[in-house]
Gaussian input, Z-matrix of N, CA and C with variables (Angstrom, degrees):
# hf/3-21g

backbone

0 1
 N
 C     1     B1
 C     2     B2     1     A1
 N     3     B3     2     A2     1     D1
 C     4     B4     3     A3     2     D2
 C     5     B5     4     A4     3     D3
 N     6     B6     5     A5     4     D4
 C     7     B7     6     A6     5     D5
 C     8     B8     7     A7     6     D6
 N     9     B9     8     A8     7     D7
 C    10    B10     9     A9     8     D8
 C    11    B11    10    A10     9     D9
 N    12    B12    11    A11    10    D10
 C    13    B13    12    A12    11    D11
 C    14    B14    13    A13    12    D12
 N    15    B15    14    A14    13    D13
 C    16    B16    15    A15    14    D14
 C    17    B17    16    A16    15    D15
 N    18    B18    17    A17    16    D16
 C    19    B19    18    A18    17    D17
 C    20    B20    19    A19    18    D18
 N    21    B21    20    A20    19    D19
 C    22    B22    21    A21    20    D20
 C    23    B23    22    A22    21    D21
 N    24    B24    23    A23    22    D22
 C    25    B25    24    A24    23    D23
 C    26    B26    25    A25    24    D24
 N    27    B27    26    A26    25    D25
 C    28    B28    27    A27    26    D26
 C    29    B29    28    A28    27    D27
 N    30    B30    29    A29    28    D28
 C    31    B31    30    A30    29    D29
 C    32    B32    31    A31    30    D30
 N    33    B33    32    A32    31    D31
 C    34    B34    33    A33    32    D32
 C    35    B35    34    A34    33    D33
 N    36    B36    35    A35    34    D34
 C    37    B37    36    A36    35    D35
 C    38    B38    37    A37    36    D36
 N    39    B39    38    A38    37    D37
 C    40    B40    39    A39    38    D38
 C    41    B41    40    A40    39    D39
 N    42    B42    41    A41    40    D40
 C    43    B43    42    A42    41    D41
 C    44    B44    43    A43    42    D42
 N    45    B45    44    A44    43    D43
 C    46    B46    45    A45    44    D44
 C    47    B47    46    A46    45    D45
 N    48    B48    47    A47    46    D46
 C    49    B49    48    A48    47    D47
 C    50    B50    49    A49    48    D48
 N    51    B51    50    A50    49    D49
 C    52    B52    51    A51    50    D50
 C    53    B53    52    A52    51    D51
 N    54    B54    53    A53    52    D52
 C    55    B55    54    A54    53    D53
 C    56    B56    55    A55    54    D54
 N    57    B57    56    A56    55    D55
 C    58    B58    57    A57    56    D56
 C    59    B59    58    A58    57    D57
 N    60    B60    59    A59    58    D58
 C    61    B61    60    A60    59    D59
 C    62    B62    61    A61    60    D60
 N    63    B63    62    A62    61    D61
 C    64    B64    63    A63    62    D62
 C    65    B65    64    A64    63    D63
 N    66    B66    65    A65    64    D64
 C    67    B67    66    A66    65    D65
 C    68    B68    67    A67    66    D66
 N    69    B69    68    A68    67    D67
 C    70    B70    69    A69    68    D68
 C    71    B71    70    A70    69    D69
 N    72    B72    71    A71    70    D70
 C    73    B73    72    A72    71    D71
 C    74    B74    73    A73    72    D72
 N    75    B75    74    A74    73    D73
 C    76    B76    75    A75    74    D74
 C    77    B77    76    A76    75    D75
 N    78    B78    77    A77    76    D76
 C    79    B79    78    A78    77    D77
 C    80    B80    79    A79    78    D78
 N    81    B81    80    A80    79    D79
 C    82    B82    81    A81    80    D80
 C    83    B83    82    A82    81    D81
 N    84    B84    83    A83    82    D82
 C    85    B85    84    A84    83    D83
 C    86    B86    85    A85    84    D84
 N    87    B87    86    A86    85    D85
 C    88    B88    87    A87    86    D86
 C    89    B89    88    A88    87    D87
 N    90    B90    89    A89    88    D88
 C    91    B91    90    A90    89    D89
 C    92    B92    91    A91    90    D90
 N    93    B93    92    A92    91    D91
 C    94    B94    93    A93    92    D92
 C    95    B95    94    A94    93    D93
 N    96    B96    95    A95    94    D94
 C    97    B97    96    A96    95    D95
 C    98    B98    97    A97    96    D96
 N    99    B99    98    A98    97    D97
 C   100   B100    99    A99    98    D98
 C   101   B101   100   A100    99    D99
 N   102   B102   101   A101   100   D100
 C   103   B103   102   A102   101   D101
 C   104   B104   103   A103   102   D102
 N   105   B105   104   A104   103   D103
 C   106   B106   105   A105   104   D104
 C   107   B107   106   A106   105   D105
 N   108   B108   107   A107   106   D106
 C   109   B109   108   A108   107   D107
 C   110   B110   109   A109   108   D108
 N   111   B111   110   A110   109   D109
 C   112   B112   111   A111   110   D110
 C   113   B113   112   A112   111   D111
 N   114   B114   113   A113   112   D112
 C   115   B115   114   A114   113   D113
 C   116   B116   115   A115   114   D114
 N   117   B117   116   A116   115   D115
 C   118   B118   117   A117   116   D116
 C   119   B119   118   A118   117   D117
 N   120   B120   119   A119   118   D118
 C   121   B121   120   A120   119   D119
 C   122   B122   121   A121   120   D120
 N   123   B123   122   A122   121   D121
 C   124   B124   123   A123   122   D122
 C   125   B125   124   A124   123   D123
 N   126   B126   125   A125   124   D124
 C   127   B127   126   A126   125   D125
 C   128   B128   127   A127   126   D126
 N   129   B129   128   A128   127   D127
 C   130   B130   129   A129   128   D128
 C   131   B131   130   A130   129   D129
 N   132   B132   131   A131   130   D130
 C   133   B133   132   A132   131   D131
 C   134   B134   133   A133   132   D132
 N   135   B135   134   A134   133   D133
 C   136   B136   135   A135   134   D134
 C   137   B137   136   A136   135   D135
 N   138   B138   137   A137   136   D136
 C   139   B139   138   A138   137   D137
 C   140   B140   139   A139   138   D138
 N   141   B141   140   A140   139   D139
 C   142   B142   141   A141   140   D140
 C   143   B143   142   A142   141   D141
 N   144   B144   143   A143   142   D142
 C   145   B145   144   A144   143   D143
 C   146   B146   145   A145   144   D144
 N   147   B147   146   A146   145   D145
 C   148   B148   147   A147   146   D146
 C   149   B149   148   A148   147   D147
 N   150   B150   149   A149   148   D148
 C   151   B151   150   A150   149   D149
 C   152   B152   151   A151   150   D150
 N   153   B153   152   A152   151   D151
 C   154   B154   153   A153   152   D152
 C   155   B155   154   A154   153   D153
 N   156   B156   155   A155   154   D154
 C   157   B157   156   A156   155   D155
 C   158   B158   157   A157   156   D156
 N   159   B159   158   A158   157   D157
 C   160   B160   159   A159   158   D158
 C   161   B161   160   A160   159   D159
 N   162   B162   161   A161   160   D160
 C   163   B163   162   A162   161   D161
 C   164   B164   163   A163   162   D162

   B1=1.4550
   B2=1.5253
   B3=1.1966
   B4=1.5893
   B5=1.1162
   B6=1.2168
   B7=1.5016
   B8=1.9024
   B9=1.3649
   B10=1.4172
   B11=1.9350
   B12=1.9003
   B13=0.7463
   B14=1.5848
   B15=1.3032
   B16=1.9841
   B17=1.0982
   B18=1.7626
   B19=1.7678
   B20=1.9760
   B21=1.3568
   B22=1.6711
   B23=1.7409
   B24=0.8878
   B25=1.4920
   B26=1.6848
   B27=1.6024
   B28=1.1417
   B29=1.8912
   B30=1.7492
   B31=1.2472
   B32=1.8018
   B33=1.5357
   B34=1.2781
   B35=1.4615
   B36=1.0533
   B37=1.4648
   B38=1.8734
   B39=1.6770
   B40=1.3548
   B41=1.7016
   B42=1.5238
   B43=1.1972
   B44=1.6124
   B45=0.9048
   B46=2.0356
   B47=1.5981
   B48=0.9909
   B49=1.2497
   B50=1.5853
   B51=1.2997
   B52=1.7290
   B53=2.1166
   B54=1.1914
   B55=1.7826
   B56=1.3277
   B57=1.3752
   B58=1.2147
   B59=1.6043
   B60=1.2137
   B61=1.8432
   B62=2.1333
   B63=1.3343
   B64=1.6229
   B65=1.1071
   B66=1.7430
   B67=1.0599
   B68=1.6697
   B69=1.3285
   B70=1.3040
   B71=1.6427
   B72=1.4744
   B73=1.2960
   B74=1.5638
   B75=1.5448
   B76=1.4223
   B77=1.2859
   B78=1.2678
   B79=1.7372
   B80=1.5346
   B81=1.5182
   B82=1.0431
   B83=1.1661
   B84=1.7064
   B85=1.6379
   B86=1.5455
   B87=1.3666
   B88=1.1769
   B89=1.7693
   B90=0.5295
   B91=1.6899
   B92=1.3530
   B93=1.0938
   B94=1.7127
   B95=1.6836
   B96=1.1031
   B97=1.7140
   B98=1.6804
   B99=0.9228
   B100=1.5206
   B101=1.2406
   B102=1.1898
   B103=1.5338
   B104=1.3741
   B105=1.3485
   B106=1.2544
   B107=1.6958
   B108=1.3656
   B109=1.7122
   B110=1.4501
   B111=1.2495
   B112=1.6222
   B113=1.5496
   B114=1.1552
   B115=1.5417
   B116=1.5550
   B117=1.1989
   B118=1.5940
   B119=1.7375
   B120=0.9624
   B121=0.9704
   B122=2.1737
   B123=1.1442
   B124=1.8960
   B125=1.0454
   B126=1.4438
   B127=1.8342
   B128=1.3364
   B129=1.5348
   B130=1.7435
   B131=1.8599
   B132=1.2999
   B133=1.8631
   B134=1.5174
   B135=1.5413
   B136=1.3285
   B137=0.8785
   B138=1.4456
   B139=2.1175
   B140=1.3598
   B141=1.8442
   B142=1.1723
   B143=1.9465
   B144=0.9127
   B145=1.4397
   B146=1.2430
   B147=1.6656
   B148=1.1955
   B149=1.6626
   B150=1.7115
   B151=1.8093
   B152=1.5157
   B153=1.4505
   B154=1.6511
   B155=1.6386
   B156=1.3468
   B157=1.8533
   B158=1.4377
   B159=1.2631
   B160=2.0013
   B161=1.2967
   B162=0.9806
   B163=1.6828
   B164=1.7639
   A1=108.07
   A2=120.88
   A3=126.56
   A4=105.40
   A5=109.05
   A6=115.72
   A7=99.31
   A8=98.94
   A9=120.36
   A10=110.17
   A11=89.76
   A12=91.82
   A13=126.55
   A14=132.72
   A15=126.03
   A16=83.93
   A17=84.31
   A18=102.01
   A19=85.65
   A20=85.88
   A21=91.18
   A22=98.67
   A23=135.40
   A24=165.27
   A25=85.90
   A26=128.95
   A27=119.80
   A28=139.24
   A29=89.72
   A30=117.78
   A31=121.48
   A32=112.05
   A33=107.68
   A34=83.45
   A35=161.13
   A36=168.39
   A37=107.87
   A38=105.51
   A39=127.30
   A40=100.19
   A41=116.79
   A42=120.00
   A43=107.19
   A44=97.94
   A45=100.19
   A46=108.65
   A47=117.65
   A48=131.66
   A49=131.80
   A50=133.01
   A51=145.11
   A52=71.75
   A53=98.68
   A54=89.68
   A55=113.89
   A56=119.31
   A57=117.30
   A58=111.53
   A59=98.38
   A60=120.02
   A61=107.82
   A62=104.01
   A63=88.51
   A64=124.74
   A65=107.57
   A66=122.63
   A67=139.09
   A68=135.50
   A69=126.47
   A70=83.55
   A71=151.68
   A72=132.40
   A73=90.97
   A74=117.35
   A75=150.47
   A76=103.18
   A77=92.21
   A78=129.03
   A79=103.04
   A80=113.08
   A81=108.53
   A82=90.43
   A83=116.83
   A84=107.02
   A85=116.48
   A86=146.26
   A87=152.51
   A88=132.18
   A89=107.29
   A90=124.14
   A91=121.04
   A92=104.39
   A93=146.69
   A94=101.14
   A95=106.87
   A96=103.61
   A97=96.37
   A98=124.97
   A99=126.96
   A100=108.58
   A101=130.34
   A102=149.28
   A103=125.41
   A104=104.10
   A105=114.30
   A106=118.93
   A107=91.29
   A108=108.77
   A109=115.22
   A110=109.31
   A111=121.93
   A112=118.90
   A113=140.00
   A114=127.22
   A115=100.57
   A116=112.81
   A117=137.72
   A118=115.66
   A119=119.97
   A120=126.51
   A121=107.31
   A122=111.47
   A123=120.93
   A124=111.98
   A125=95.16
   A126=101.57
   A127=124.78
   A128=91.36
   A129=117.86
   A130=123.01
   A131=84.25
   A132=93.73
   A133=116.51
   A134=119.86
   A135=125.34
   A136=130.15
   A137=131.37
   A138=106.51
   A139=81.70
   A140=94.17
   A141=109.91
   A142=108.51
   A143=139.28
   A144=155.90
   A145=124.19
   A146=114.64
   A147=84.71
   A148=83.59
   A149=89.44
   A150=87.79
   A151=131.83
   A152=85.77
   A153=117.02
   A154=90.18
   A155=115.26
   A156=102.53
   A157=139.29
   A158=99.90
   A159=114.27
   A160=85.85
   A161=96.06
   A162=99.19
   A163=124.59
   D1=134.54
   D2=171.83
   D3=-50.34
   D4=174.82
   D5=170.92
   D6=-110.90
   D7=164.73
   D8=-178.49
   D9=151.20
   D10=-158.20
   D11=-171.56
   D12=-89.06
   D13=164.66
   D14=174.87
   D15=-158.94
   D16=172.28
   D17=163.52
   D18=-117.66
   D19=174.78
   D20=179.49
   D21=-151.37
   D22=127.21
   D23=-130.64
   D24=-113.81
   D25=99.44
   D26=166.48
   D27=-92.40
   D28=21.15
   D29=169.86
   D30=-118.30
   D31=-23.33
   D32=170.64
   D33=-117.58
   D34=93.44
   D35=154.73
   D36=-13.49
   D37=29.49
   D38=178.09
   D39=-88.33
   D40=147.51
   D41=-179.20
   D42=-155.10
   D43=173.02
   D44=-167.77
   D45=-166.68
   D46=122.66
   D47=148.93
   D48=-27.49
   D49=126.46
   D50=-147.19
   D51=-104.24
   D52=-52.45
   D53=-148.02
   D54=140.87
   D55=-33.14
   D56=-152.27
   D57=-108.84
   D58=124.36
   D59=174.32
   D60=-36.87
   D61=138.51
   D62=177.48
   D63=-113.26
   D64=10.98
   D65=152.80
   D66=-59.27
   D67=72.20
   D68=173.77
   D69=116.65
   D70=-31.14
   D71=-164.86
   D72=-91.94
   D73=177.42
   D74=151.80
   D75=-165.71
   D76=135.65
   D77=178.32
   D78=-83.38
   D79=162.68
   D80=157.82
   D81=-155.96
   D82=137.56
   D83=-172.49
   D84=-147.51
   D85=129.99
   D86=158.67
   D87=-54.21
   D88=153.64
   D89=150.78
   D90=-112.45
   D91=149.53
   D92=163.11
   D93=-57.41
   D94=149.97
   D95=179.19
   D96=-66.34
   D97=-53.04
   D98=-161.55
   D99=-56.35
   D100=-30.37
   D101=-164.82
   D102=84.22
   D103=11.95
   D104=-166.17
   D105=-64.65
   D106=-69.26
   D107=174.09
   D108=-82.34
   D109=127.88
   D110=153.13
   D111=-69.21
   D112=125.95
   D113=160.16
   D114=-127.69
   D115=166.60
   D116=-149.50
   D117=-175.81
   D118=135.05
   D119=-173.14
   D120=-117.23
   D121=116.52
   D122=167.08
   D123=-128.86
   D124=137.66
   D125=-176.55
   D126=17.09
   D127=76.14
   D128=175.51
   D129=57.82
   D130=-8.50
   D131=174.34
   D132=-103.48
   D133=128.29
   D134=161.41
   D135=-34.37
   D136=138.82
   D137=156.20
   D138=-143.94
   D139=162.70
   D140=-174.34
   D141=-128.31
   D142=134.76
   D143=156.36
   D144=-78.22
   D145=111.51
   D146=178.59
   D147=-120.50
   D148=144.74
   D149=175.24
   D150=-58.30
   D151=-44.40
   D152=-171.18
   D153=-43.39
   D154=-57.27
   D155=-176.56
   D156=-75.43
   D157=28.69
   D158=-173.13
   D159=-106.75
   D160=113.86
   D161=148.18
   D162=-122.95

């Protein structure tokens, strides 16, 4: 597996891939008070996560 970025689920030990190469990027990313949404910002564009929709 490449390296980069995921999230990884430390209750269903499920994990997934952002997309992003881990070469030359770093993320830096927030939450929502609720914990719901992830957001992050790459090469000048937003993204948003929402947990609630991984299944």
């Amino acid at each position: 597996m490449p390296a980069g970025v995921g999230l990884y689920d430390l209750d269903t030990g499920k994990s997934g891939s952002l997309g992003v190469q881990g070469e030359g990027y770093s993320i830096r990313s927030s939450t929502d008070p609720t914990g719901r949404l992830i957001s992050y910002t790459l090469k000048g564009d937003l993204h948003f996560i929402d947990l609630a929709k991984i299944r």
